[in-house]
C-alpha distance (Angstrom), angle and dihedral (degrees) to the residues before:
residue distance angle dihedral
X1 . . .
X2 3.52 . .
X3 3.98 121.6 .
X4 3.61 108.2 -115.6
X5 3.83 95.8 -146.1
X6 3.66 106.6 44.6
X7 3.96 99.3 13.2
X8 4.25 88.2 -129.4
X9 4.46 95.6 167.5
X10 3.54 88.7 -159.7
X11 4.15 103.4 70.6
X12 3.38 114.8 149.0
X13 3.71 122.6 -112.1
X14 3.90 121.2 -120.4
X15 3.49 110.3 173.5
X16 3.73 139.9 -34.0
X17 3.46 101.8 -56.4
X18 4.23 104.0 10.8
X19 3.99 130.6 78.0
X20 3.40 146.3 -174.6
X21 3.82 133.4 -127.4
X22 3.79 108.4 -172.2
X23 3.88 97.8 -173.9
X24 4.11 86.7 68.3
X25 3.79 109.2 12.3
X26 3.03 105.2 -122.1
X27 3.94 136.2 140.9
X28 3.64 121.1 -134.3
X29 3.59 125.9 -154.6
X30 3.85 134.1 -172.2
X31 3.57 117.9 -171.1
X32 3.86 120.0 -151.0
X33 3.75 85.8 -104.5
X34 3.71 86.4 58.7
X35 3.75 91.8 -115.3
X36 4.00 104.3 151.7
X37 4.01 116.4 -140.9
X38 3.83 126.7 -178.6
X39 3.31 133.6 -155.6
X40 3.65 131.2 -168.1
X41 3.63 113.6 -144.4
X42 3.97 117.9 -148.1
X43 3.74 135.5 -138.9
X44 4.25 93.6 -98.9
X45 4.12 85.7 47.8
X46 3.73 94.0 -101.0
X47 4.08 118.2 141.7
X48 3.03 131.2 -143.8
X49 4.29 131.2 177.8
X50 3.69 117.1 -103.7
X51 3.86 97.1 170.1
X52 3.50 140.3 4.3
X53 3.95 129.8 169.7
């Protein structure tokens, strides 16, 4: 999966359907209707959305 914000390859792999860009923090999700969310994750661990279609 490539990081739609700052096109890093190499995101990390969460779970089925969520990744993980470490360049930019942020969270991506892709729902089985292929509707992409993304969450920006905080210094304290909180999330919170930054995009969602």
């Amino acid at each position: 999966m490539k990081c739609p914000i700052c096109g890093n390859e190499h995101t990390g792999k969460l779970s089925k359907s969520r990744y993980f860009c470490s360049n930019c923090f942020v969270e991506i999700f892709l729902s089985k209707k292929n509707k992409l969310e993304l969450l920006k994750i905080s210094e304290d661990g909180s999330t919170y959305p930054i995009y969602a279609n």
